[in-house]
MARKOLDO-329085 format. One line per 5 residues: their letters; for each residue x, y, z of N, C-alpha, C, O. Coordinates in steps of 0.05 Angstrom, whole numbers. Atoms other than C-alpha are relative to their C-alpha. Example, Ala and Ser with C-alpha at 12.3 -4.5 7.8 and 13.67 -1.06 7.14 Angstrom:
// residues 2
AS = 18,-24,0,246,-90,156,18,24,0,39,24,13  -16,-24,-1,273,-21,143,-15,22,14,-5,44,18
END
This chain:
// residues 349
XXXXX = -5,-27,10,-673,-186,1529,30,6,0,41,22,-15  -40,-3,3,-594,-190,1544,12,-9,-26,33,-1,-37  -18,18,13,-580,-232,1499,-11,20,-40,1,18,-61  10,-4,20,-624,-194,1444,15,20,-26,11,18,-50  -17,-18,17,-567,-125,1420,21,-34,-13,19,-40,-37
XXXXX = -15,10,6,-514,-184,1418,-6,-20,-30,10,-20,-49  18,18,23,-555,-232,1366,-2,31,-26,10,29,-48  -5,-15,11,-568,-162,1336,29,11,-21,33,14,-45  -28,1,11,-499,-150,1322,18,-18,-12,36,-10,-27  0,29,21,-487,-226,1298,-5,6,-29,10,10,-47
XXXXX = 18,-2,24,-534,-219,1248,10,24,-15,15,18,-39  -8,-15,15,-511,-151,1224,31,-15,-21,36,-18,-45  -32,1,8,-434,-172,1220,-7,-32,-18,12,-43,-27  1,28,25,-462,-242,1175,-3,17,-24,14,18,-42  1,-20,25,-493,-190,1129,16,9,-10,19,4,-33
XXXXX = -25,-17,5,-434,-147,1126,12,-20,-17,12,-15,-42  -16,11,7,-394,-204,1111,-11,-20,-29,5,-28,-47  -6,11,25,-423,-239,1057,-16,24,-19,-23,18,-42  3,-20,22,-447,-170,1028,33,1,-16,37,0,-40  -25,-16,5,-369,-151,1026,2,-28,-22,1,-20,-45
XXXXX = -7,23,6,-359,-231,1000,-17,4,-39,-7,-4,-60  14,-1,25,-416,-213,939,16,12,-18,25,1,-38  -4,-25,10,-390,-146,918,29,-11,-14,33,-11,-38  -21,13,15,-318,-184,915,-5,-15,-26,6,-8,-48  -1,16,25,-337,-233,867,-18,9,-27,-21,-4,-48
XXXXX = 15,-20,25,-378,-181,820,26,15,-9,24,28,-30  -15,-26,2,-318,-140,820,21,-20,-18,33,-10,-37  -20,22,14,-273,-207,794,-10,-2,-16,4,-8,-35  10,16,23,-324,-223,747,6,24,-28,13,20,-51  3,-23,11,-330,-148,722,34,4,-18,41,10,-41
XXXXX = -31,0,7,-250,-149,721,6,-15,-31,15,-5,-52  -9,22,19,-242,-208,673,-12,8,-27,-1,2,-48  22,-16,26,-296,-170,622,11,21,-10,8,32,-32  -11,-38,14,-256,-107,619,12,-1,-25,33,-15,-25  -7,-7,27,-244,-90,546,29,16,0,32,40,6
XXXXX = -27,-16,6,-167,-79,531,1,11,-25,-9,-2,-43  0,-12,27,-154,-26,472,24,-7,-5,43,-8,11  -29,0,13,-99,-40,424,-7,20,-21,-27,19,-36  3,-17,15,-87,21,387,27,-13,-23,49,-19,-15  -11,12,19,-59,-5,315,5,24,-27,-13,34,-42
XXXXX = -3,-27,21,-27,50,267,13,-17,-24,31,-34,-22  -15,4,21,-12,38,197,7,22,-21,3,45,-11  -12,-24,26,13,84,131,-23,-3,-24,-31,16,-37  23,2,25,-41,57,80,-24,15,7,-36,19,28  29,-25,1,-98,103,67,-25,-25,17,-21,-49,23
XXXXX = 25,17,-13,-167,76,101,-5,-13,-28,-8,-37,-25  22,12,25,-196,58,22,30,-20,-8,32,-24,-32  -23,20,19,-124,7,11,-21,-23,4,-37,-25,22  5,21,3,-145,-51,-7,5,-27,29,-7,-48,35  -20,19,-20,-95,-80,53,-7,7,25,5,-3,45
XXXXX = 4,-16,-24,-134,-30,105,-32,-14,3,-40,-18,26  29,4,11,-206,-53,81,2,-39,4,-13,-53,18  -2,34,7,-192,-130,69,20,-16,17,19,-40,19  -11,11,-21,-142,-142,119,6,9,30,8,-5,50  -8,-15,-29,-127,-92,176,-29,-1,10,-32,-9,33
XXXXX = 26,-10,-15,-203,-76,187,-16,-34,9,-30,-43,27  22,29,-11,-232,-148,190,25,-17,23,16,-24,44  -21,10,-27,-166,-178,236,-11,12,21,-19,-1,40  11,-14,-30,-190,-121,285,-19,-9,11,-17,-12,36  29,2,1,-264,-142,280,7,-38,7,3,-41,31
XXXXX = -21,25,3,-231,-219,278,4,3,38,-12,-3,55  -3,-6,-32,-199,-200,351,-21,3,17,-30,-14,33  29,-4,-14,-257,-171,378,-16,-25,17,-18,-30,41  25,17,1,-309,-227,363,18,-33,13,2,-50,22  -4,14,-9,-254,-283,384,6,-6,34,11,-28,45
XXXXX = -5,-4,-22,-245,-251,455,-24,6,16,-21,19,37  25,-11,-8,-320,-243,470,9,31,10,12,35,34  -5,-25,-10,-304,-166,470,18,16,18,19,40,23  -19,-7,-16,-247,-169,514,32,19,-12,47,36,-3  -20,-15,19,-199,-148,461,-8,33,-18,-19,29,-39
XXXXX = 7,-21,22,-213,-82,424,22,8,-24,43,17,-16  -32,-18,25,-161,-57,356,-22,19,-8,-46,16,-12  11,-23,9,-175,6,339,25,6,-16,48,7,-8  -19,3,26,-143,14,266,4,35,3,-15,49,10  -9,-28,15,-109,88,248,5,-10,-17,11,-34,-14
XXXXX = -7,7,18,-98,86,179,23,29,-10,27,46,7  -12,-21,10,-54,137,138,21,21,19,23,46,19  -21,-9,-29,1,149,198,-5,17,15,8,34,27  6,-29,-26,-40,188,239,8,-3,31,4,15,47  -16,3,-23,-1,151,300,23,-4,4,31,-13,25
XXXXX = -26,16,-2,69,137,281,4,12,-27,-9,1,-45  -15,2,38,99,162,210,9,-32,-7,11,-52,7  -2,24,26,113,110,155,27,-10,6,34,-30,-6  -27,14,-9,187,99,188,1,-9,26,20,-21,36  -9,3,-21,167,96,254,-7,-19,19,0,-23,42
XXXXX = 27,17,-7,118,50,265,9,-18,22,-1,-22,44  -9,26,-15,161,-6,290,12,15,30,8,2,50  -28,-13,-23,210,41,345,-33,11,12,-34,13,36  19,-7,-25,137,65,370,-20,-18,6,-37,-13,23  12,30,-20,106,-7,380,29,-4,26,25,4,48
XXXXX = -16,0,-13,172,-21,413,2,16,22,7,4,43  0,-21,-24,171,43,460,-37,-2,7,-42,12,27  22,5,-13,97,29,473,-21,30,-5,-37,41,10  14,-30,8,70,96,434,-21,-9,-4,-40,2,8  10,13,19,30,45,388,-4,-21,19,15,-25,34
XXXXX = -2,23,0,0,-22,412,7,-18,-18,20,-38,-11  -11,28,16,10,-61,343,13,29,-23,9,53,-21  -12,-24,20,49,-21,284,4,-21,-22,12,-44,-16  -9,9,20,55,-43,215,18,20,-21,10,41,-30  -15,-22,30,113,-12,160,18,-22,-13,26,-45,-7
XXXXX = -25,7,13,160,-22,113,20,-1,18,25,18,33  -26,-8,-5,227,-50,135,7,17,-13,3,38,0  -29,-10,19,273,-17,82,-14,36,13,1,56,11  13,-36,-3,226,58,107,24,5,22,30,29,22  -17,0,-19,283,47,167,26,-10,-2,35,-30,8
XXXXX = -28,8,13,350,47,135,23,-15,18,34,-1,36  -20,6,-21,403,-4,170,-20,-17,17,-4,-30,31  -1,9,-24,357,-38,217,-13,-18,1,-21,-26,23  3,20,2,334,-93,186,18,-18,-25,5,-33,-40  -16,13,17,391,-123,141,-5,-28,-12,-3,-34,-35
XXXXX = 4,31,4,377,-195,144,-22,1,-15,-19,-7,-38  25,3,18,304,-188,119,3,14,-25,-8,6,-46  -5,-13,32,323,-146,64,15,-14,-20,11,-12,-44  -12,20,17,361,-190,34,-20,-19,-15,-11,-34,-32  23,13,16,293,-221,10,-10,14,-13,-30,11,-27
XXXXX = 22,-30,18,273,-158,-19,15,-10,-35,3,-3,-56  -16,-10,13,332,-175,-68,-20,-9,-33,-42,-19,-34  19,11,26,309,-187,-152,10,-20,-1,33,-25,7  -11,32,11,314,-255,-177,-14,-26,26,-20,-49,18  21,13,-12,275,-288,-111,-22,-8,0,-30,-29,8
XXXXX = 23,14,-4,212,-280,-124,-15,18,-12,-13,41,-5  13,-16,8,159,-257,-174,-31,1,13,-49,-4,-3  30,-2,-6,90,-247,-127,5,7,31,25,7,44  -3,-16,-30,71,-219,-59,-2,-20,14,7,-19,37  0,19,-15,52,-289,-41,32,-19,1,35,-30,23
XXXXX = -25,7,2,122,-317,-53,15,6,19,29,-8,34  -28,-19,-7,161,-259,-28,-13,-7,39,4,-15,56  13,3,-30,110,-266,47,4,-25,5,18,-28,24  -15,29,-6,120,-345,44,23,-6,3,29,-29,9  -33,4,2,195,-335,42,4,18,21,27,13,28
XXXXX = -11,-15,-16,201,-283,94,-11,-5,31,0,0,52  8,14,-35,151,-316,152,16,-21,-2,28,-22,19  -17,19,-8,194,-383,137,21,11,9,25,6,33  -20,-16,-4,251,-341,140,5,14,44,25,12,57  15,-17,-25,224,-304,214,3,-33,9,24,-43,16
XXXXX = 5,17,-18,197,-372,239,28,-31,-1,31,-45,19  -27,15,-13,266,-421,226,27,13,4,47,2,-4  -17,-24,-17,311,-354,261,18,6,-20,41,14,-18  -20,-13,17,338,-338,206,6,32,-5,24,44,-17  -12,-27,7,328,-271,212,-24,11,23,-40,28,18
XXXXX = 24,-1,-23,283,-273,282,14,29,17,3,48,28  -11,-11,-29,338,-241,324,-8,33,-7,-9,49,11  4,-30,-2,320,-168,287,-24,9,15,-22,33,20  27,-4,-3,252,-164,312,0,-7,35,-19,0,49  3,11,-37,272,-196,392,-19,20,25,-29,14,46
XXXXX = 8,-31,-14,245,-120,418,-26,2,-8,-36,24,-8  30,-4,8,174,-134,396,-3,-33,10,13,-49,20  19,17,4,118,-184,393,-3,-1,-25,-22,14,-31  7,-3,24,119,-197,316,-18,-21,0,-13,-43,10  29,8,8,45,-219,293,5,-19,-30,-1,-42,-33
XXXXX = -6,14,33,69,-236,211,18,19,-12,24,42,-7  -9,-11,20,102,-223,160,-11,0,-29,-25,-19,-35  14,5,19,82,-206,92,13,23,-17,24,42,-7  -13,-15,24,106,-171,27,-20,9,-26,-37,-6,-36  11,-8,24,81,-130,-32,8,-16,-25,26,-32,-25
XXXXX = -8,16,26,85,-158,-103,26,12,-14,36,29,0  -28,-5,13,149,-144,-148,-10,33,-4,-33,40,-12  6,-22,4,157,-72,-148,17,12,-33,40,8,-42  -13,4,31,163,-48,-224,6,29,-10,0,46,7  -7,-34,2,184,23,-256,-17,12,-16,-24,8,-39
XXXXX = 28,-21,19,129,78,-271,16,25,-1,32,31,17  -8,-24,4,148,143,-300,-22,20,-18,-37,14,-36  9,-21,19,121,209,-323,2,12,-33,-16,21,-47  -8,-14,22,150,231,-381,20,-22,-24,27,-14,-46  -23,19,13,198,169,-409,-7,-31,6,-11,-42,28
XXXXX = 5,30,-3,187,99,-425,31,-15,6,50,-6,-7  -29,12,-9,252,54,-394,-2,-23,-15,-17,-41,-7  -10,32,19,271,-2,-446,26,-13,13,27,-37,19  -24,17,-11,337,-18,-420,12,20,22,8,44,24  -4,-16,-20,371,0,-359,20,33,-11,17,53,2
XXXXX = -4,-29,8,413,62,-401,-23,18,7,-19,35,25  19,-13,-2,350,92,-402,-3,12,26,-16,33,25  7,-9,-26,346,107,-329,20,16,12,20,21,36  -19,-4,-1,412,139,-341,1,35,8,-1,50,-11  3,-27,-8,414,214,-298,-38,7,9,-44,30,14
XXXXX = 24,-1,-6,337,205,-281,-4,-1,26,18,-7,35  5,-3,-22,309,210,-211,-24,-18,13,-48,-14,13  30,16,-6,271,152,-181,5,-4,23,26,-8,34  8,1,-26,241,149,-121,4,-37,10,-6,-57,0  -9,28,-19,268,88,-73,-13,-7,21,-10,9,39
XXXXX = -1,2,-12,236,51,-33,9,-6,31,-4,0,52  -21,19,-18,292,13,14,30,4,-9,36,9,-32  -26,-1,8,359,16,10,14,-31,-25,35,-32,-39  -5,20,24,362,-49,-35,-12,7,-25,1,1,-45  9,-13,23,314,-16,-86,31,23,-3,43,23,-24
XXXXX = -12,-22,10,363,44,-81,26,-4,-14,35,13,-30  -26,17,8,426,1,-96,3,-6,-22,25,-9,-32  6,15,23,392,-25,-158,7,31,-18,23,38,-36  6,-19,16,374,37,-179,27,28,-14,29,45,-32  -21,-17,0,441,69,-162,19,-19,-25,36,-7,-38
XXXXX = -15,12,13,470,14,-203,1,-1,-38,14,-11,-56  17,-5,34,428,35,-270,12,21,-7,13,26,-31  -14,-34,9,468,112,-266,-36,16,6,-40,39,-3  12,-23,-7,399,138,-239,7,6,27,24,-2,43  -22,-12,-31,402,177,-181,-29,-5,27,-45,14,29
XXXXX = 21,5,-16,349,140,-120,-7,33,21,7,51,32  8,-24,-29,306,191,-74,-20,-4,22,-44,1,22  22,-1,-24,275,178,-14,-17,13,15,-14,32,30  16,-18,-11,212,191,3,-20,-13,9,-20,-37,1  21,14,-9,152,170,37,-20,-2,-26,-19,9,-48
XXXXX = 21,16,27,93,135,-4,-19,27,-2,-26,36,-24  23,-23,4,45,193,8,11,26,-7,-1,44,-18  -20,-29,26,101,248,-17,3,1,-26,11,21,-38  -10,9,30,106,213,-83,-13,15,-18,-1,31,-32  13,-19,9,46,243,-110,11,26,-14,21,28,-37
XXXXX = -9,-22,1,62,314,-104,34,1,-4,43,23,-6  -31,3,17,138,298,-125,-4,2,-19,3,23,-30  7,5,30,112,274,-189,0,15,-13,14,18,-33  17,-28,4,70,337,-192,25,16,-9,32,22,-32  -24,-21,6,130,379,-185,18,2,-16,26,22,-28
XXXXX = -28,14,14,188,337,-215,16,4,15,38,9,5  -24,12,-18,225,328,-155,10,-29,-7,35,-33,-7  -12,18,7,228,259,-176,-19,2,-37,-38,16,-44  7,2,26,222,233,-256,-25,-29,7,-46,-32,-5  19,26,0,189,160,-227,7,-6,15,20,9,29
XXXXX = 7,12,-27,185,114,-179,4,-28,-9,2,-37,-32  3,41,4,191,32,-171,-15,-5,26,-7,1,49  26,-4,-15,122,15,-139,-6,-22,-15,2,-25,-37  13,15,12,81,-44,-149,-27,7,-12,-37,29,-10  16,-12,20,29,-47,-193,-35,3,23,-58,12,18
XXXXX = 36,-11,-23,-34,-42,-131,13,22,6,1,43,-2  -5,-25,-18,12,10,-93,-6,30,-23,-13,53,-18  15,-33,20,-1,58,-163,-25,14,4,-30,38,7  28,-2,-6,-75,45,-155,-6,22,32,-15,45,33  6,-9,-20,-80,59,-84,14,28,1,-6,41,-3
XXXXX = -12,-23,5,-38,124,-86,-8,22,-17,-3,46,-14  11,-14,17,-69,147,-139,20,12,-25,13,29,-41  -12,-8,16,-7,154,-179,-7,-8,-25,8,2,-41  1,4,26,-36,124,-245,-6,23,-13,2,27,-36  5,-26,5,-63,196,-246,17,8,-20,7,16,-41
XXXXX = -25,-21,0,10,225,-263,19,-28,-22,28,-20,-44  -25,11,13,58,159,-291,-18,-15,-23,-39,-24,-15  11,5,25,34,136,-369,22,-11,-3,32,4,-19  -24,5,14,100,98,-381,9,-26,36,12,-27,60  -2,29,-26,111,28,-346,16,-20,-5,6,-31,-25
XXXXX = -12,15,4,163,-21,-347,-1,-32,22,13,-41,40  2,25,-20,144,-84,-313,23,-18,-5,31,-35,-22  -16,25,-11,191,-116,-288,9,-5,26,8,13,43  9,3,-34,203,-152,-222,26,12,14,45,-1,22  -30,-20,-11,255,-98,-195,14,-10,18,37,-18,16
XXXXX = -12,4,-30,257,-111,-120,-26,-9,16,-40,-19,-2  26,14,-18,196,-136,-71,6,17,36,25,16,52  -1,-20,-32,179,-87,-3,-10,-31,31,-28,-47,35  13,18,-24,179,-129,62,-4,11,16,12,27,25  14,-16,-16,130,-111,109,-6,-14,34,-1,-39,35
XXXXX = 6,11,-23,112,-128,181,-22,3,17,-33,25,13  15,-15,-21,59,-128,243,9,-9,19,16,-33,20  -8,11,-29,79,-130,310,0,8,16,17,25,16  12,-4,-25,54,-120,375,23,5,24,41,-11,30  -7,6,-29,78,-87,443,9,-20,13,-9,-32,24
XXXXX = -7,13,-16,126,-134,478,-18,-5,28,-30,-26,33  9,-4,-20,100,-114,543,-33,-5,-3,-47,-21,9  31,11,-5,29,-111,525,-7,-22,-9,-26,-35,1  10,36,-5,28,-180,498,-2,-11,26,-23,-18,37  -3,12,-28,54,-204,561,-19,12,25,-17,0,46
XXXXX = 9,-11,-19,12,-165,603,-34,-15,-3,-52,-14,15  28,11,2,-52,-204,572,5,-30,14,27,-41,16  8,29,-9,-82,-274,605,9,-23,-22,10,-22,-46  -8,28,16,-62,-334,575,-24,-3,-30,-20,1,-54  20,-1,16,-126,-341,541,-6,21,-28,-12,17,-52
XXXXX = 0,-26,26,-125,-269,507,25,-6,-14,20,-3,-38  -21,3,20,-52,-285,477,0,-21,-10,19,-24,-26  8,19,17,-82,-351,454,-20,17,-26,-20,10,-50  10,-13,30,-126,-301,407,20,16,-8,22,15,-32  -18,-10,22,-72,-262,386,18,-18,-23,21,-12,-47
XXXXX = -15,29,11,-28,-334,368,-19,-1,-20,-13,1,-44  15,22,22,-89,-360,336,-9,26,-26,-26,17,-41  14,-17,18,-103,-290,286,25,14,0,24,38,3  -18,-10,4,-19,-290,275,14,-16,-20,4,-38,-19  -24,20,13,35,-325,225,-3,-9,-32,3,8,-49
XXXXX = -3,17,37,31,-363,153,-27,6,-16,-30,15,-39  20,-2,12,-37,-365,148,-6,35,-15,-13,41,-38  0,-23,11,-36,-289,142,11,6,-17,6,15,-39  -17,-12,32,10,-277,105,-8,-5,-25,-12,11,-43  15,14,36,-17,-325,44,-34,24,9,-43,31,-13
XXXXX = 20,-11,5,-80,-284,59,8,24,-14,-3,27,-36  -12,-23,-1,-46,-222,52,11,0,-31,10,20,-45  -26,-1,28,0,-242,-16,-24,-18,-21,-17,-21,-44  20,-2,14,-66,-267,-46,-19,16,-8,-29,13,-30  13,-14,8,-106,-211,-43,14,18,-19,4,24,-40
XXXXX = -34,-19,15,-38,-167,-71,7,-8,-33,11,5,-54  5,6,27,-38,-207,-125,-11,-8,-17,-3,-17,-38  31,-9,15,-100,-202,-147,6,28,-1,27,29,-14  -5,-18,7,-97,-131,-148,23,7,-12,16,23,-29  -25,0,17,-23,-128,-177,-9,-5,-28,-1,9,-47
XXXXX = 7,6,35,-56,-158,-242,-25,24,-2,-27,33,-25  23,-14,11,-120,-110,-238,6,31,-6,-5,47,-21  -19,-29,1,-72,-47,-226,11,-4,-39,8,12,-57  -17,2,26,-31,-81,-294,-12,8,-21,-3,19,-41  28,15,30,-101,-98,-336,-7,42,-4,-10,53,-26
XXXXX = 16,-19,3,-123,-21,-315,24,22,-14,18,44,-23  -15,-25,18,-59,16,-347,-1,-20,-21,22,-17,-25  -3,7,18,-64,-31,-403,-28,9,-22,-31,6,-46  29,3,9,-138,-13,-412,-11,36,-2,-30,46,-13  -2,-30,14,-118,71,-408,16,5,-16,23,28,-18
XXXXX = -17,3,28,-75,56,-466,32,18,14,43,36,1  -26,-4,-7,-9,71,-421,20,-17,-28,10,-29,-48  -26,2,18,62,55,-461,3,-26,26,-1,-20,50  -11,13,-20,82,-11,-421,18,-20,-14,10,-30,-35  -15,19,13,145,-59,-434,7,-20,19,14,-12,42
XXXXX = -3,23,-15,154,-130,-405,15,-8,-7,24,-12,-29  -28,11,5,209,-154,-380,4,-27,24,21,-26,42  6,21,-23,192,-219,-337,26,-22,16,29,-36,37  -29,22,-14,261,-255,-333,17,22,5,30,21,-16  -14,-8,8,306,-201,-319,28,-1,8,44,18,7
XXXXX = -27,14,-10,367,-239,-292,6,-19,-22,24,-35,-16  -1,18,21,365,-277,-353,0,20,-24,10,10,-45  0,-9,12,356,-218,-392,28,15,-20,23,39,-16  -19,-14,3,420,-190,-427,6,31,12,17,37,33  13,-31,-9,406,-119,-416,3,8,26,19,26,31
XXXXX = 2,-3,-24,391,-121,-345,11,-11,20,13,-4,43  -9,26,-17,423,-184,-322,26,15,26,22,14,51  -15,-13,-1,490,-144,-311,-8,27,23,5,22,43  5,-24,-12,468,-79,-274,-24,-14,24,-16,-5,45  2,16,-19,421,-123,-226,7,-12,14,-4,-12,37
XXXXX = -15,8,-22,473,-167,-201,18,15,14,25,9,37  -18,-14,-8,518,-117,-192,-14,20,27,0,24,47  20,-5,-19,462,-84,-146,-3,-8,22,-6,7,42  6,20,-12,454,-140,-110,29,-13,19,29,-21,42  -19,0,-22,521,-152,-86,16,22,7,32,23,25
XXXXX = -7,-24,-30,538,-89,-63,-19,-2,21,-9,-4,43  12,4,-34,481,-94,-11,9,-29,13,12,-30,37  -16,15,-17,509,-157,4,29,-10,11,37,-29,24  -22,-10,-7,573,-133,9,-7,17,22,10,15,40  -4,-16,-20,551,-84,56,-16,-3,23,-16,14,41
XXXXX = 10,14,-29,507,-127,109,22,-20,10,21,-29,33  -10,13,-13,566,-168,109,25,17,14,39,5,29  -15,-11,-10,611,-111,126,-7,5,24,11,13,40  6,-8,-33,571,-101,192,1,-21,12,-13,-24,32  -8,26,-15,597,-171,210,-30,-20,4,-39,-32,24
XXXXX = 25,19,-4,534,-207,193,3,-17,-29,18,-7,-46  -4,24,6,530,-270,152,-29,7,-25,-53,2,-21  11,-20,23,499,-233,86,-5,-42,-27,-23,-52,-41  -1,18,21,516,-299,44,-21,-24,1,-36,-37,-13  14,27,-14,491,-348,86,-36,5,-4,-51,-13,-13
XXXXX = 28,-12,0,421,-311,88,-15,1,-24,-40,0,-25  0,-4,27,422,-303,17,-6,-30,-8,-23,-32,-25  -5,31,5,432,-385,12,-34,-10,8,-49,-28,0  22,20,-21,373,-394,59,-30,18,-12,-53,10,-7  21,-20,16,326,-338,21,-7,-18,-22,-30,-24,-25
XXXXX = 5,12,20,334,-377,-38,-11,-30,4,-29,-39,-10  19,28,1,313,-447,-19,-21,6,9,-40,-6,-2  30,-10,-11,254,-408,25,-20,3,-26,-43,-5,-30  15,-6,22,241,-382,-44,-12,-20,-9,-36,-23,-4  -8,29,17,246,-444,-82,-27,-23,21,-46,-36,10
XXXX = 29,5,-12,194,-472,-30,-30,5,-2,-50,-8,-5  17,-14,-1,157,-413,-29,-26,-5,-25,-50,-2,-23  10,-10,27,139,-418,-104,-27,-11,-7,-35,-34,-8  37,15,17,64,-420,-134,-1,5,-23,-20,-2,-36
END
């Protein structure tokens, strides 16, 4: 009977201990399951083509490669970040992933803009094949060092739509008001005697409306999606300038994932996207073209226009003032320019 509390108290403190020992290793297993949110803001409406066909299935993509461990939860139409800010609030950690326009952030990507320029590249798959080679042999890595960049990828040749006036030659654009996207579009445009205005993509609209601006240089999906075919009857295709775009992830929250989870971000990041991305673009670029051709719009083609007389002139002149003025901030404008063009020249399909 002495010996019988002490055995009592054995036996409790085994229980105890491999209760405490269970509960641990439920609590590790539970840990490793926990679902991280990446909240992912972009500027394109939910119905883009680029929100629908690429942003929403990558999320769904993440998800299903992390058995649930990953979550993206897409904003569409900047309801987390405006259309300039996207990148400075992945970076400050507002945003887990952010996608925008460089040129929407004047100055702070120089190097990549320099691919935007005309005469590189007529297609979205081109202009995105030339700007991840570009990104992945550093040619223009060091802007982006303050993130986790995911891809790169570009719209198709952005061409000139207007309200009220068809543009045959660059005179024509002479005291008119067109909306810029980037400061290399605005260079061009400044170089024609019109006068560029900056504005966000979802202001354009109601510009139109008003006649704050006379037109715009927009590719031929970004009309569609916008809904500007509504408003511009008067189209000059030609391959102006090309928007380069980006996604890129939280520094910190990359790093903060397991080895394993930033093997799914690696493996659903880089080339492959992009050609996904500059294939679907240009498919719709021609179905945007076929559908003002098919509401009996006014449209004039102008497919070479560095070769063109007309335009040749007032394009290059465009073209090296912005590269006159990336090389004034002591950056190596020519060199970039050298290395754009064989990217291109690779790039080409």
């Amino acid at each position: 009977m002495k010996f019988a509390p002490l055995f009592s108290i054995a036996a409790l403190a085994t229980v105890s201990l491999f209760g405490c020992s269970n509960q641990s290793d439920n609590s590790d297993t539970a840990s490793s399951q926990e679902t991280t949110v990446l909240r992912f803001s972009h500027f394109y409406p939910a119905t883009a083509d680029v929100n629908q066909q690429i942003f929403e299935p990558w999320a769904k993509k993440i998800e299903a490669d992390s058995n649930g461990r990953l979550k993206v939860e897409v904003y569409p139409s900047a309801t987390l970040s405006t259309e300039d800010t996207a990148y400075e609030s992945t970076v400050k950690g507002m945003i887990d992933i952010g996608s925008q326009v460089q040129g929407y952030t004047s100055g702070r990507f120089p190097l990549t803009q320099i691919a935007e320029l005309p005469g590189l590249s007529n297609s979205s798959t081109q202009t995105g094949c030339m700007l991840q080679t570009l990104y992945e042999n550093g040619t223009i890595s060091s802007e982006y060092e303050d993130s986790h960049l995911l891809f790169m990828f570009a719209t198709g040749p952005g061409t000139l739509h207007t309200t009220d006036k068809l543009i045959r030659t660059p005179e024509d654009m002479e005291g008119m008001r067109i909306r810029r996207p980037s400061a290399v579009a605005g260079d061009i445009i400044e170089s024609m005697g019109a006068s560029p205005v900056g504005l966000p993509a979802n202001d354009i609209y109601t510009s139109l409306q008003r006649g704050v601006v006379d037109g715009l240089s927009f590719p031929w999906e970004a009309i569609t999606t916008f809904k500007l075919d509504e408003l511009t009857k008067y189209h000059t295709n030609i391959p102006f300038y090309s928007s380069a775009l980006m996604m890129t992830m939280n520094k910190d929250k990359y790093e903060s994932l397991p080895d394993d989870l930033k093997k799914v971000i690696d493996d659903n990041s880089g080339m492959a996207l992009t050609k996904k991305v500059g294939k679907m673009w240009d498919k719709t670029d021609l179905l945007g073209l076929q559908a003002a051709r098919d509401r009996g719009d006014e449209i004039v083609n102008i497919p070479d226009p560095l070769n063109d007389p007309d335009w040749k002139g007032p394009l290059l002149k465009g073209t090296q003032k912005y590269l006159d003025d990336v090389t004034a901030l002591g950056l190596d404008a020519e060199g970039v320019y050298k290395k754009a063009k064989a990217a291109s020249a690779a790039c080409k399909v």
